[in-house]
VOBA-1610 file (N, C-alpha, C; in pm, whole numbers, padded with zeros to 5 digits, always signed):
BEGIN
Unk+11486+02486+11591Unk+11419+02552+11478Unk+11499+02525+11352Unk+11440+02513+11316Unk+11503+02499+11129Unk+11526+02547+11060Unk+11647+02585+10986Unk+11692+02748+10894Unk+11641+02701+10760Unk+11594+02862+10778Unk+11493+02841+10653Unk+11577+02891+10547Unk+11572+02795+10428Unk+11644+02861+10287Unk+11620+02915+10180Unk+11709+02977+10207Unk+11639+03111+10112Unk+11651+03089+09945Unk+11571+03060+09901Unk+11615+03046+09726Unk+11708+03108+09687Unk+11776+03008+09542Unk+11924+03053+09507Unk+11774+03122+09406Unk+11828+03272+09360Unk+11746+03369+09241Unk+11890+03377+09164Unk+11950+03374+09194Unk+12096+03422+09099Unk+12124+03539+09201Unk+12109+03572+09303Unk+12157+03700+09351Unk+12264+03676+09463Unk+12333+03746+09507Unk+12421+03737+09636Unk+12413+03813+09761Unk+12281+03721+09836Unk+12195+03777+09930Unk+12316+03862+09983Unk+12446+03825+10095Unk+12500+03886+10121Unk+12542+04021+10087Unk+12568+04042+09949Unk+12588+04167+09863Unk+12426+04283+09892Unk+12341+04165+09931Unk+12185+04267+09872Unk+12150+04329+10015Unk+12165+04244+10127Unk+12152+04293+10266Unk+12246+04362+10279Unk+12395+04395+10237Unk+12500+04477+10239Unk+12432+04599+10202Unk+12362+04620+10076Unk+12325+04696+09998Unk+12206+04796+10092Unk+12114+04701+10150Unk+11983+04780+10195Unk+12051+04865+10343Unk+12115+04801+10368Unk+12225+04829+10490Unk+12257+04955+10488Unk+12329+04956+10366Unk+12386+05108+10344Unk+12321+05187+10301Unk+12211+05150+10215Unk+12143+05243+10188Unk+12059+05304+10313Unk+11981+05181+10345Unk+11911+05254+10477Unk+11978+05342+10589Unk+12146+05304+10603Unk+12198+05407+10679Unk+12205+05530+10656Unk+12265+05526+10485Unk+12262+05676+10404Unk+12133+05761+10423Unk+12000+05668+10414Unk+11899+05749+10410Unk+11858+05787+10555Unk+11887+05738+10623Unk+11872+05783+10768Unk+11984+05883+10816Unk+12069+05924+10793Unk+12192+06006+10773Unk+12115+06140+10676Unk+12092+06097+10562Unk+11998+06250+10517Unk+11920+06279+10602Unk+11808+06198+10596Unk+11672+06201+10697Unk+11729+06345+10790Unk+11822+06273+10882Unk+11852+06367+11015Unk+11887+06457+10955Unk+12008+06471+10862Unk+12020+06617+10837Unk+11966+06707+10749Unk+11876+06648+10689Unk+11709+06699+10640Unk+11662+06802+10748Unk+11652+06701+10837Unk+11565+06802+10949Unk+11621+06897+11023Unk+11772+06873+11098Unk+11834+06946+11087Unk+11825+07068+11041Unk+11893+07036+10934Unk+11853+07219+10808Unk+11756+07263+10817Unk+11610+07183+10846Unk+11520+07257+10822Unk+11505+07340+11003Unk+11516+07263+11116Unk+11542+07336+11227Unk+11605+07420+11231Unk+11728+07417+11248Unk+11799+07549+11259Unk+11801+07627+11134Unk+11729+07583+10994Unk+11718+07676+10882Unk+11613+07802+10954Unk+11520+07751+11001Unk+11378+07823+11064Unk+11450+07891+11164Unk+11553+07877+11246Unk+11622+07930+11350Unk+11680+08040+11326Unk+11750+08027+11222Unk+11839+08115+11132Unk+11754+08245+11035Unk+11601+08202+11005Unk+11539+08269+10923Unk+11505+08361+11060Unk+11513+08327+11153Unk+11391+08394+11289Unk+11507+08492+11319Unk+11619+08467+11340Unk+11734+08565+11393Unk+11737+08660+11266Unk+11728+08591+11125Unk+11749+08713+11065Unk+11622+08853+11016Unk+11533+08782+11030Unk+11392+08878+11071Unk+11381+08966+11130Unk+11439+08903+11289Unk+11476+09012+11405Unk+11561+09133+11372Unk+11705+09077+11312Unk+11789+09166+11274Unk+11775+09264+11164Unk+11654+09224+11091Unk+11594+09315+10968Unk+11513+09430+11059Unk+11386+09350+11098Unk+11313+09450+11182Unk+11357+09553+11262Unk+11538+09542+11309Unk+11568+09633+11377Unk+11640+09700+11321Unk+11692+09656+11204Unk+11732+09710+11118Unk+11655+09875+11049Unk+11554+09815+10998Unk+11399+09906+10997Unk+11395+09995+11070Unk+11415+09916+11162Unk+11312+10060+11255Unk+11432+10165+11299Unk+11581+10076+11323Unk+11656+10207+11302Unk+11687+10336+11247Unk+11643+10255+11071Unk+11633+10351+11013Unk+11503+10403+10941Unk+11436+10440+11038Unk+11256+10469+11077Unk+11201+10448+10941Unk+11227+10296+10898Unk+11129+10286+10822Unk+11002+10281+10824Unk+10894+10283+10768Unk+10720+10288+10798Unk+10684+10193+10832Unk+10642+10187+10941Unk+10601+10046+10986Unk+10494+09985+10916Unk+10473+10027+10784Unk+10379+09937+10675Unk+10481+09877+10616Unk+10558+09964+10552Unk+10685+09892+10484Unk+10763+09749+10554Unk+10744+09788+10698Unk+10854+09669+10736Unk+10773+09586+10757Unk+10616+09585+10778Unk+10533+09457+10780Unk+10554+09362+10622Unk+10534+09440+10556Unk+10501+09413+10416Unk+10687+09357+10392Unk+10755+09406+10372Unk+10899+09322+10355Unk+10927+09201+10445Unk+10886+09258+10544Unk+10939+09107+10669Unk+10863+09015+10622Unk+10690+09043+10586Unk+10636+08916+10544Unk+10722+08838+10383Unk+10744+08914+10291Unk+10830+08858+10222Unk+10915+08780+10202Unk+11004+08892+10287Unk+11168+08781+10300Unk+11143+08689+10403Unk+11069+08638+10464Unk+11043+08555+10553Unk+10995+08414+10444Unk+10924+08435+10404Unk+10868+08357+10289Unk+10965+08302+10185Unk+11054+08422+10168Unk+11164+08387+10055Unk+11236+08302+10137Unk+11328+08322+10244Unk+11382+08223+10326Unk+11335+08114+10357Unk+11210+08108+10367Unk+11174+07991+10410Unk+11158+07886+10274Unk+11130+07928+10177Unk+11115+07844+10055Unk+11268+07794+10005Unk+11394+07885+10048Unk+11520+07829+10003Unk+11562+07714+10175Unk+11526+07712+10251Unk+11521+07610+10381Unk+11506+07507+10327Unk+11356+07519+10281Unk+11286+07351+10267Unk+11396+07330+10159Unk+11466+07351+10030Unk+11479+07322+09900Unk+11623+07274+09963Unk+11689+07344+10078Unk+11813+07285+10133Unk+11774+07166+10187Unk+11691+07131+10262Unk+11670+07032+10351Unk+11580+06933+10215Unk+11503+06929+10128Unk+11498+06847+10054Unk+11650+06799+09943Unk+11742+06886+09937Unk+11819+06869+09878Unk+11887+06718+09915Unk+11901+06761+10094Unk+12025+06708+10180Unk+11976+06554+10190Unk+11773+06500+10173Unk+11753+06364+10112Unk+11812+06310+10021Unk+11908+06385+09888Unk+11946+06354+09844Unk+11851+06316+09671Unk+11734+06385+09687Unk+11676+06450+09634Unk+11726+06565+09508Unk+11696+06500+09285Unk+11745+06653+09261Unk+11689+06764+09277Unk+11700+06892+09330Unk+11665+06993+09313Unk+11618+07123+09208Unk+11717+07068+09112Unk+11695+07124+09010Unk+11540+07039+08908Unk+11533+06911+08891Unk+11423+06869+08859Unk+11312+06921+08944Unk+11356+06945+09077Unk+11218+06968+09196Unk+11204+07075+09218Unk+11279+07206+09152Unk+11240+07294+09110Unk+11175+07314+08980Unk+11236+07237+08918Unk+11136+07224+08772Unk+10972+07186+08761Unk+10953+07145+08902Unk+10816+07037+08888Unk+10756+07146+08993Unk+10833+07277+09085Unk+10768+07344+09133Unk+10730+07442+09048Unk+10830+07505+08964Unk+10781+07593+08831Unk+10639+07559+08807Unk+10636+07405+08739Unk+10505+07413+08637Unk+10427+07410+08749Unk+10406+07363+08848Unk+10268+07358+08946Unk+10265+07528+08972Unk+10346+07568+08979Unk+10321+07719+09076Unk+10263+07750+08897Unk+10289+07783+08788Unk+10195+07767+08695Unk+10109+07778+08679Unk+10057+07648+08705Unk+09882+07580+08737Unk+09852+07659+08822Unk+09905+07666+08947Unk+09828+07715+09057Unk+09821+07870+09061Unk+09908+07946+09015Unk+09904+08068+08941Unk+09776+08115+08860Unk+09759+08030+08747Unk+09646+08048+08681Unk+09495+08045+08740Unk+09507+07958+08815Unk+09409+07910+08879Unk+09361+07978+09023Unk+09460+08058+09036Unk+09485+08215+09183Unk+09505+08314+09126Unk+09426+08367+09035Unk+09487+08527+08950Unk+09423+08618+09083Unk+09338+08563+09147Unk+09285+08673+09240Unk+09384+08687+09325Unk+09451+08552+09388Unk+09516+08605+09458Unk+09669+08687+09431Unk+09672+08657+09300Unk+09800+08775+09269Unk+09758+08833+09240Unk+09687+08936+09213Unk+09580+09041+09192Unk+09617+09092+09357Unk+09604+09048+09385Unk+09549+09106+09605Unk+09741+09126+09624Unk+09828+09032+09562Unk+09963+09046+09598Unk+10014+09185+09536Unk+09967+09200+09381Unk+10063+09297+09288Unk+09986+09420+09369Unk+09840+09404+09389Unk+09780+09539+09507Unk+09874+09557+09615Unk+09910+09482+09692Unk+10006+09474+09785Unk+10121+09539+09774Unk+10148+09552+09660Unk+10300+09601+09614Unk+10252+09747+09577Unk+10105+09737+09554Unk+10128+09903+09456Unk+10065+09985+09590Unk+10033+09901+09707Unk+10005+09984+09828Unk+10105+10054+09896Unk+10214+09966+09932Unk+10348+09990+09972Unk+10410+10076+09893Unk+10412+10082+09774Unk+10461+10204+09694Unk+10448+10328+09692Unk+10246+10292+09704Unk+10240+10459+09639Unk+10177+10500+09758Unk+10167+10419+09916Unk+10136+10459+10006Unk+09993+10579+10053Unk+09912+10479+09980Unk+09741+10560+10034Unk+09718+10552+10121Unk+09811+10498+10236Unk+09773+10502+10376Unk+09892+10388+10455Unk+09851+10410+10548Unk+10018+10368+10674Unk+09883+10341+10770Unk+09995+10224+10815Unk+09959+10172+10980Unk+09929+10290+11055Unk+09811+10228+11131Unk+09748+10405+11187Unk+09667+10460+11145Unk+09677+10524+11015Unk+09540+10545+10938Unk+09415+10516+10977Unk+09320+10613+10954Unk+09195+10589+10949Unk+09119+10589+10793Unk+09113+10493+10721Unk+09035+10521+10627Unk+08900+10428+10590Unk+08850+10494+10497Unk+08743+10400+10438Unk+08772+10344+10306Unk+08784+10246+10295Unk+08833+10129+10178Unk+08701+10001+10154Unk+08701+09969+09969Unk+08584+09819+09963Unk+08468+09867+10090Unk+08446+09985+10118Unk+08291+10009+10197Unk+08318+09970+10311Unk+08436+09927+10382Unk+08487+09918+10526Unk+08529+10050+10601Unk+08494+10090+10720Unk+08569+10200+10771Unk+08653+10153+10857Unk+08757+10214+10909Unk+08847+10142+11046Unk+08985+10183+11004Unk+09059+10195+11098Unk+09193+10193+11136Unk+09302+10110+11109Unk+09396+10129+10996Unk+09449+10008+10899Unk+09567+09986+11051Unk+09537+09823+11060Unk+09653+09764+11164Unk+09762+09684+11131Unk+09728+09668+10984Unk+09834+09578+10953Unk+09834+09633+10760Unk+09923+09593+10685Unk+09928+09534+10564Unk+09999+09435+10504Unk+09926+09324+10528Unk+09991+09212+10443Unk+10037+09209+10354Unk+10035+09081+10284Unk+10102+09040+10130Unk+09988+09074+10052Unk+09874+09011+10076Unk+09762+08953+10029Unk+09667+09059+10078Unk+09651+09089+10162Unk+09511+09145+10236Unk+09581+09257+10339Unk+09484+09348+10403Unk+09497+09470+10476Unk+09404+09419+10589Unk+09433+09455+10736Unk+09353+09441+10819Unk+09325+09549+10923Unk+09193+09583+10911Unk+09152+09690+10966Unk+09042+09694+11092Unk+09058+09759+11194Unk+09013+09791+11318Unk+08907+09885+11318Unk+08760+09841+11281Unk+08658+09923+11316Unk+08629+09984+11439Unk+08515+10070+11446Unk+08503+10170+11534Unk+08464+10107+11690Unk+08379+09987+11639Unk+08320+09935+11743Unk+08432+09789+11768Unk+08522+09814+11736Unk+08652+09687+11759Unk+08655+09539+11709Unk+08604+09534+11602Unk+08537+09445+11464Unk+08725+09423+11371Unk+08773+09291+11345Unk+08901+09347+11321Unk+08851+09267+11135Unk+08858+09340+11061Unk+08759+09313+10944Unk+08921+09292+10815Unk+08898+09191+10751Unk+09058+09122+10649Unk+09006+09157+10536Unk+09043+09260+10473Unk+08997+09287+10344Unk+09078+09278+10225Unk+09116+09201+10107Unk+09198+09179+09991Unk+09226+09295+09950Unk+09378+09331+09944Unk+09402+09459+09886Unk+09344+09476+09722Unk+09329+09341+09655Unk+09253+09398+09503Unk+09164+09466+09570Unk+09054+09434+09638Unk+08946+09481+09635Unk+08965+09642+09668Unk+09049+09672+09783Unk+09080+09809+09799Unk+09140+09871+09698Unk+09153+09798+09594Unk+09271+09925+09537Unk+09193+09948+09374Unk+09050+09870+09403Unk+08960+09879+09283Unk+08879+09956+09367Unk+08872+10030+09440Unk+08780+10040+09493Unk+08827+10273+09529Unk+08759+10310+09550Unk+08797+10480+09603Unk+08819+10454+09732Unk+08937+10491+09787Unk+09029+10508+09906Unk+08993+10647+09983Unk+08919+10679+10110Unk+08902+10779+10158Unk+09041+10774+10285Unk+09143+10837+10298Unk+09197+10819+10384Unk+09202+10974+10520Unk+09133+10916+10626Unk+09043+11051+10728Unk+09157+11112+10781Unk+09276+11015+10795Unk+09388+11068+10837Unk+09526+11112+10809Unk+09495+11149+10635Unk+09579+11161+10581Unk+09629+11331+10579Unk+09550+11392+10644Unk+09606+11561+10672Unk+09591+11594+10837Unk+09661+11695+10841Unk+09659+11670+11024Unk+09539+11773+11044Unk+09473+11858+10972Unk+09348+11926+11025Unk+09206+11875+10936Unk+09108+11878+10983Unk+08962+11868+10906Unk+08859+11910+10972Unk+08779+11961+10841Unk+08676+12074+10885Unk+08554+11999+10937Unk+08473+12024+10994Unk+08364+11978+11113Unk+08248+12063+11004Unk+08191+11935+10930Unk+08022+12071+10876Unk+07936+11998+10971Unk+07876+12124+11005Unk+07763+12139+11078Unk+07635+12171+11048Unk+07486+12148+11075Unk+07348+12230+11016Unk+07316+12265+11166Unk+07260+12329+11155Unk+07183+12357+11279Unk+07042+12473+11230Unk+06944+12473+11208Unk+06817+12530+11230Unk+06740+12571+11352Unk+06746+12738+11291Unk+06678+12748+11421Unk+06493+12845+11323Unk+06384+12868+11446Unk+06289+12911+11411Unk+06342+13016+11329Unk+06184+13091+11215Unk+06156+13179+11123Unk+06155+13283+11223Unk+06143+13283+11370Unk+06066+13396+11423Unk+06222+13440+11531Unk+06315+13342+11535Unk+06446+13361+11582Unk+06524+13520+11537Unk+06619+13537+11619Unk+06656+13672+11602Unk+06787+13610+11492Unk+06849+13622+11387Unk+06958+13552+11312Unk+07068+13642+11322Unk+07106+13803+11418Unk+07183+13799+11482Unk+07233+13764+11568Unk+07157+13748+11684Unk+07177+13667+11813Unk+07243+13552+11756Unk+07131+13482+11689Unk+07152+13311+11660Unk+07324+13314+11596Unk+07364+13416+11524Unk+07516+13377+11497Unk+07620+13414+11604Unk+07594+13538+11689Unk+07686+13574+11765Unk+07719+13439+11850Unk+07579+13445+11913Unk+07562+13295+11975Unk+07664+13174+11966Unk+07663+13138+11846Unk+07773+13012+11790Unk+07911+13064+11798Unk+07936+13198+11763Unk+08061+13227+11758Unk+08122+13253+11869Unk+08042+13294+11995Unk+08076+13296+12151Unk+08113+13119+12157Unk+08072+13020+12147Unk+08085+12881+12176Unk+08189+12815+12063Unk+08201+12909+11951Unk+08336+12859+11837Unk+08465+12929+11914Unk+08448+13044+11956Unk+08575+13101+12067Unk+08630+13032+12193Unk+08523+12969+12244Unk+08556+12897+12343Unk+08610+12795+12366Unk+08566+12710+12274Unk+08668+12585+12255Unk+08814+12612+12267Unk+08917+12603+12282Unk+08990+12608+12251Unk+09085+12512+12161Unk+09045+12398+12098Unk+09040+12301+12054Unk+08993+12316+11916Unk+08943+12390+11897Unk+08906+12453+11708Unk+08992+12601+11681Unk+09066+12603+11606Unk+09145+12636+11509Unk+09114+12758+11444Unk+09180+12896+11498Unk+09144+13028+11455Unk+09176+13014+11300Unk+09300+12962+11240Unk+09304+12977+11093Unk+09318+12824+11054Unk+09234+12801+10949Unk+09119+12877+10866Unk+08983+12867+10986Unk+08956+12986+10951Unk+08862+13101+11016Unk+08735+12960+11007Unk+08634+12998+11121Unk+08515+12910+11098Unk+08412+12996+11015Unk+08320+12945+10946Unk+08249+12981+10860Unk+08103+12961+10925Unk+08028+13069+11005Unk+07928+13043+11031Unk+07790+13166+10966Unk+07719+13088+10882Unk+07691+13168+10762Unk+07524+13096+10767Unk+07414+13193+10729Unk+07260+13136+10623Unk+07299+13066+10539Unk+07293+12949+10534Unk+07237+12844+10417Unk+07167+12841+10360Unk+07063+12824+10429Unk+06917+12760+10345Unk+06812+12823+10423Unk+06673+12871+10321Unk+06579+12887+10399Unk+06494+12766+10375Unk+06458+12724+10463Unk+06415+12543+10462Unk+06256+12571+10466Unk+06180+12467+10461Unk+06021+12448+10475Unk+06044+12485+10628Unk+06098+12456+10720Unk+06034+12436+10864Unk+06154+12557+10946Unk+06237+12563+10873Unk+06336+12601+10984Unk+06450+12707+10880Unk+06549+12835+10931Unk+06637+12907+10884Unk+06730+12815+10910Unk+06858+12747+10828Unk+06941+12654+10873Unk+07073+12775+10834Unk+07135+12717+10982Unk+07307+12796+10968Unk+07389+12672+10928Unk+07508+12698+10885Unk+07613+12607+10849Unk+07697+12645+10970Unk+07769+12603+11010Unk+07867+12616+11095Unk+07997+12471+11050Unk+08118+12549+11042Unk+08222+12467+11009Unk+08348+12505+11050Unk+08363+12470+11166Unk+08528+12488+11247Unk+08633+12371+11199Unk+08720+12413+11161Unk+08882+12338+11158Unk+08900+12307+11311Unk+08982+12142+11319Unk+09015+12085+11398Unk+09127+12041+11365Unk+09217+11983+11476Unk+09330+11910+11412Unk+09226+11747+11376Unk+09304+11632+11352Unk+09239+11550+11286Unk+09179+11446+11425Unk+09286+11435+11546Unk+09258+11394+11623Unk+09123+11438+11735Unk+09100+11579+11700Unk+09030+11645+11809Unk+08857+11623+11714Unk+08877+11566+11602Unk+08712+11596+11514Unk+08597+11541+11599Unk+08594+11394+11671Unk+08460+11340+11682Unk+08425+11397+11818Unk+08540+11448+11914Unk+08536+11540+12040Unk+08460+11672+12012Unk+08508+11708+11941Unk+08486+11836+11897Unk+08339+11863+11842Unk+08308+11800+11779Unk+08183+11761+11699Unk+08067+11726+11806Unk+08101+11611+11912Unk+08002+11595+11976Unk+07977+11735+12113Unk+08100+11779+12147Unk+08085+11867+12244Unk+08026+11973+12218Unk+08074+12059+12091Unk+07998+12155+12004Unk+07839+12142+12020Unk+07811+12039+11968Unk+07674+12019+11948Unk+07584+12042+12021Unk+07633+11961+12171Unk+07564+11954+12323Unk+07579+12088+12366Unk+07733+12166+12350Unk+07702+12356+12388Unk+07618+12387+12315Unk+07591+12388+12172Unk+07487+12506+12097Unk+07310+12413+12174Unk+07322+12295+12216Unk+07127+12274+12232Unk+07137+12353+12395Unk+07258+12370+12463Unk+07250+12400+12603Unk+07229+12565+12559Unk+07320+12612+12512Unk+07325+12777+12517Unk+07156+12825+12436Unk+07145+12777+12347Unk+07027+12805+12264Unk+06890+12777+12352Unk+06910+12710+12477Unk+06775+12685+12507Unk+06773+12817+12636Unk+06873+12848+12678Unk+06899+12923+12806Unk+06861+13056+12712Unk+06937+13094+12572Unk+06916+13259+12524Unk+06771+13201+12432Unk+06697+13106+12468Unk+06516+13122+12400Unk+06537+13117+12278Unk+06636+13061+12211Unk+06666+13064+12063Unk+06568+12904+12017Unk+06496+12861+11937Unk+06471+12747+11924Unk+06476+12648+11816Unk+06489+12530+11805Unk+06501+12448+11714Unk+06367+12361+11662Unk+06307+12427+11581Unk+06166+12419+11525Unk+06187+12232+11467Unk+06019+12203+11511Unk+05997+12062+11440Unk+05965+12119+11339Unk+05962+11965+11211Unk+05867+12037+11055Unk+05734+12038+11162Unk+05670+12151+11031Unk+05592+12190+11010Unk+05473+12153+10871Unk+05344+12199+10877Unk+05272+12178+10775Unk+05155+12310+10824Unk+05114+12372+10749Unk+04971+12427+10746Unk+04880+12380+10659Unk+04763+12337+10717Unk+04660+12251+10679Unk+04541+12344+10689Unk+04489+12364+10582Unk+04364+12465+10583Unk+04222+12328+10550Unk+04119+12435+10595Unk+03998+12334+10555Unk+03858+12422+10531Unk+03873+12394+10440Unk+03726+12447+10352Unk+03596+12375+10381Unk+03516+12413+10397Unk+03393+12359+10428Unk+03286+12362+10317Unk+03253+12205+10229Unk+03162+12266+10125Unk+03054+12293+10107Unk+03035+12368+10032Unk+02865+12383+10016Unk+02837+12310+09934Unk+02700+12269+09996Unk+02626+12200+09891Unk+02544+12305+09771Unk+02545+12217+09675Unk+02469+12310+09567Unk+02333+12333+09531
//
């Protein structure tokens, strides 16, 4: 075979293959410990998470709070990782932070919603309208808050629906939180006939408000005339529960007063109408 020659350019091939030599070693030498850093950077972020979280919970912080921080500093760590491991290419940092500034910028401007949903995030954790656990109604969602993110809240409906809602939206929005006191009152209607006895009909309820034992002598239940209706005398009835015992309480109640009321002949009138009819004469 025949050596092929390489044009004289003015250069000193030797010097230039020396050159790519070293460089390519150097850059393969970052390369690895590029990745490196970024492995055991992620390694290092994971141990110290752990050691936060238990940190937390030692000292019984709210387990909204420590969702909402861990997601943070997790994030913060991880953004000073990559900036080590781009560094260690040999890469400046300080320019490549400069060029992350203006994009985060742009992309800032261009995501006000989503810092909108973040600074919500912050003013949730603060002023605490509700904790992991909770039952509230938030943005026209009902359910059981399971998480709170950075960005968004995620909540556990009744029928097990797990529904991601943007904290802007919740925090523009009226916050009902069901579980924010440990007792709540149970209103009730119940109507019974015009032709009903309305002593009976109260003793009645108050024999089946005694019985429970699960509704709450103070505050006293309130079983009182409401309304005299088109079709029916309606009672109110409203027993205190603790917060856990309400939809028990509520449905069992209900099923005693149609059981007891049908046994003491008490009854629960359909509407009604009286319809008269005239017959005309002719003239």
């Amino acid at each position: 075979m025949e050596n092929v020659n390489i044009p004289d350019l003015g250069f000193d091939w030797d010097e230039v293959f020396a050159m790519l030599q070293t460089t390519g070693l150097e850059f393969s030498i970052n390369l690895v410990t590029a990745i490196a850093i970024f492995y055991f950077g992620r390694m290092i972020v994971g141990l110290v998470m752990r050691g936060l979280k238990k940190m937390m919970q030692a000292q019984d912080v709210d387990v909204t709070l420590q969702t909402f921080v861990g997601n943070l500093v997790r994030m913060v760590l991880l953004i000073f990782v990559i900036i080590a491991a781009i560094s260690a290419l040999g890469i400046q940092t300080t320019s490549f932070i400069a060029i992350i500034g203006a994009a985060g910028l742009a992309v800032g401007l261009a995501l006000q919603g989503s810092l909108a949903n973040f600074a919500s995030g912050v003013l949730i954790v603060l002023f605490r309208p509700y904790k992991v656990g909770d039952f509230v109604e938030a943005a026209g969602i009902s359910g059981s808050v399971e998480e709170v993110q950075i960005l968004t809240t995620v909540l556990k409906t009744g029928d097990n629906k797990k529904v991601i809602v943007p904290n802007g939206q919740i925090m523009d929005s009226v916050i009902t939180n069901y579980s924010a006191n440990d007792q709540r009152r149970i209103d009730m209607v119940i109507g019974v006939s015009y032709d009903d006895d309305l002593d009976k009909v109260r003793s009645t309820i108050e024999q089946l408000v005694a019985a429970d034992d699960r509704i709450l002598g103070d505050p006293a239940c309130t079983i009182a005339v409401s309304e005299l209706a088109d079709s029916s005398v309606n009672f109110v009835v409203r027993p205190w529960v603790k917060t856990a015992d309400y939809w028990s309480v509520l449905f069992s109640l209900t099923e005693a007063i149609k059981k007891r009321f049908d046994k003491e002949d008490i009854s629960f009138p359909f509407p009604q109408q009286d319809v008269h009819l005239y017959k005309a004469t002719a003239d």
